[in-house]
PLY file of the C-alpha trace (Angstrom):
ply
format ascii 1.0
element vertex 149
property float x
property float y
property float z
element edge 148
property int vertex1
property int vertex2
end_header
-5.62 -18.23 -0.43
-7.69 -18.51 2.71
-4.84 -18.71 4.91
-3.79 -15.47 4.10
-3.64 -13.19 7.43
-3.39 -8.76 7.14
-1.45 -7.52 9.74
0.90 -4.53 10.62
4.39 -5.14 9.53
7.18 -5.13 11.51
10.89 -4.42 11.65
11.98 -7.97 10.94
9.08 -7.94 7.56
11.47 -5.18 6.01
13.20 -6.92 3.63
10.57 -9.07 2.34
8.34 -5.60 1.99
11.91 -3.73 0.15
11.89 -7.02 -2.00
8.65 -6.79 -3.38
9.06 -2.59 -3.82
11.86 -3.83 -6.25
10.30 -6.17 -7.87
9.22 -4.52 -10.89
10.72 -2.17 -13.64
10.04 0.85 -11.81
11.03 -0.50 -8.35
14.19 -1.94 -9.44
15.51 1.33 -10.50
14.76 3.19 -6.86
14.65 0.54 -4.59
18.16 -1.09 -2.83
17.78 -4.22 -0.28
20.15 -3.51 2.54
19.64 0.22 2.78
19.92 1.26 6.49
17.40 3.95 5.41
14.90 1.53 5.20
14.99 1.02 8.70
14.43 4.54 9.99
11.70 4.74 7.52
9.79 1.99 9.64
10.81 3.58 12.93
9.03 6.75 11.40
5.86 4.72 10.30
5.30 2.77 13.41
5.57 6.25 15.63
2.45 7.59 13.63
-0.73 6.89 14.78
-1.85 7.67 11.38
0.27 5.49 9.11
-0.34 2.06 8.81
2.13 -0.39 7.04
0.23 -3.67 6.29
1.44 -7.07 4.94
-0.46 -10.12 3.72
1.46 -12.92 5.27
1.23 -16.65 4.21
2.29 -19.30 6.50
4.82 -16.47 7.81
6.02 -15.72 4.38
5.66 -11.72 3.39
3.19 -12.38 -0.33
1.86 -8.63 -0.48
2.32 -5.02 0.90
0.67 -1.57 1.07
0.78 1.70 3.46
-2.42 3.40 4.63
-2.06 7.09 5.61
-4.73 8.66 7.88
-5.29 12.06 7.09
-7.52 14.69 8.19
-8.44 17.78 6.28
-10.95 20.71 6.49
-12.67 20.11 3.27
-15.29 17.79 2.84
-16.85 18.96 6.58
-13.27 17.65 7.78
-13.20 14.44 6.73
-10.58 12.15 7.10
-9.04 10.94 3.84
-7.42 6.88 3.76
-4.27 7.48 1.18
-2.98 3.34 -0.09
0.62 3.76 -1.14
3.18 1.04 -2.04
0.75 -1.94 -3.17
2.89 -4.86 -3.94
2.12 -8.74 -4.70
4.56 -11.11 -5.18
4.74 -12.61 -8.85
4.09 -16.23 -7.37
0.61 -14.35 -5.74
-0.52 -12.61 -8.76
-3.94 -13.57 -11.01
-5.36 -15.29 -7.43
-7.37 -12.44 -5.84
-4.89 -11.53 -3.51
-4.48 -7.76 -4.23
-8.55 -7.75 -4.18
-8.70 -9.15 -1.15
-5.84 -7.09 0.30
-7.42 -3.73 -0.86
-10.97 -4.39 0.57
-8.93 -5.05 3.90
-7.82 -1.50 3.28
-10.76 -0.42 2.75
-12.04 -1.75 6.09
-9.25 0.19 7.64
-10.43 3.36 6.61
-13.57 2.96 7.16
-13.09 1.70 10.90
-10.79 4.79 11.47
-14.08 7.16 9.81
-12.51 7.89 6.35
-15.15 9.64 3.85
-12.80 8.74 1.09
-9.88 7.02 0.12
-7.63 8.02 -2.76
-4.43 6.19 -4.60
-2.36 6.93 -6.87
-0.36 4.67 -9.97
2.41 5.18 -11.91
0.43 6.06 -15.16
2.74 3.61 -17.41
1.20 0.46 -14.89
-2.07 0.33 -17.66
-3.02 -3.72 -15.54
-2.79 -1.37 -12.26
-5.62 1.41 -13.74
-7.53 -1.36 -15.35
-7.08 -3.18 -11.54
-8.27 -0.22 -9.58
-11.34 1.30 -11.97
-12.36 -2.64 -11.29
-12.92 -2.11 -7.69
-14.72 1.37 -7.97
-12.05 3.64 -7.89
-12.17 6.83 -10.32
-9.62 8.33 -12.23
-11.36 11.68 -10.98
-8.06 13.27 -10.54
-4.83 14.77 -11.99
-1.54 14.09 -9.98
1.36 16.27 -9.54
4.26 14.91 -8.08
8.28 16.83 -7.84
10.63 14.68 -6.92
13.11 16.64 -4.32
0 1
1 2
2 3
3 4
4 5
5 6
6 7
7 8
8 9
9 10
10 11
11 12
12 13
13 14
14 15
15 16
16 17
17 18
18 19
19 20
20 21
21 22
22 23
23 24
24 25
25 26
26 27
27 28
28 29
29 30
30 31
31 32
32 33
33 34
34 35
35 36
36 37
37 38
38 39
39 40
40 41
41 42
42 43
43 44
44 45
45 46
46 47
47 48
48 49
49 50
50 51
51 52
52 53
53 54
54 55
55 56
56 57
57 58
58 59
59 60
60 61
61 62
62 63
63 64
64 65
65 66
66 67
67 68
68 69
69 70
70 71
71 72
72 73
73 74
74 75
75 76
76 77
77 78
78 79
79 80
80 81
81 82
82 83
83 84
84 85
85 86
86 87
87 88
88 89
89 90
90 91
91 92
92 93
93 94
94 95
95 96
96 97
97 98
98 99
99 100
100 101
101 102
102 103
103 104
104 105
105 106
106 107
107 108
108 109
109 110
110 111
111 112
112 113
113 114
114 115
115 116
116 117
117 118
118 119
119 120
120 121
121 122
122 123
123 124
124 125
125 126
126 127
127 128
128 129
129 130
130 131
131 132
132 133
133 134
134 135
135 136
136 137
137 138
138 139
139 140
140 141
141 142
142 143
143 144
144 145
145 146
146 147
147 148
């Protein structure tokens, strides 16, 4: 997996980034290839400075996804929080350190932008995702509210 390159998507990676969104149980319910909406969503991300939609490309081939959102806040002295969204490996990737190596990539992201902390969040029912992120030092410090509008 050395020939694995991190990089900001772009428009023409949607629909290898919607594919692996759906491809789970979760993601198949919510997610639909195709959507025009998926589109203006990337316009959105790619205007702000603080969002950052990364891929893990392969020999040009989309293997892995996440979305780093740079956000400042007064607490903490005002430090600048690093929030990973929307990590997705393909199935063919999975067991071969990919998502490790993608996440400490993250991780260099936020620090080079000055992020005191980043945060994530899981679906609770993903148990491999929990037992995957307590592995690389993250805490499950926090209870998560989320309404769905």
């Amino acid at each position: 997996m050395s020939d694995v390159i991190f990089r900001a998507a772009t428009a023409a990676d949607i629909p290898a980034i919607v594919a692996l969104l759906a491809d789970d149980v979760l993601g198949a319910k919510r997610e639909q290839p195709g959507d025009p909406a998926y589109d203006a969503a990337f316009a959105a991300i790619a205007a702000d400075a603080n969002q950052l939609l990364a891929v893990a490309d392969v020999g040009g081939r989309v293997v892995g996804c996440l979305q780093i959102s740079f956000i400042p806040g007064l607490s903490h002295r005002g430090a600048w929080r690093g929030q990973i969204e929307s990590v997705r490996v393909g199935a063919d990737q999975r067991g071969g350190g990919l998502g490790r190596r993608m996440i400490g990539w993250a991780l260099d992201q936020c620090r080079a932008r000055g992020c005191a902390m980043v945060q994530l969040t899981s679906t609770a029912s993903r148990t491999d995702a929990r037992r995957f992120y307590e592995g690389l030092g993250f805490a499950a410090s926090h209870v998560g509210f989320k309404l769905t509008m």
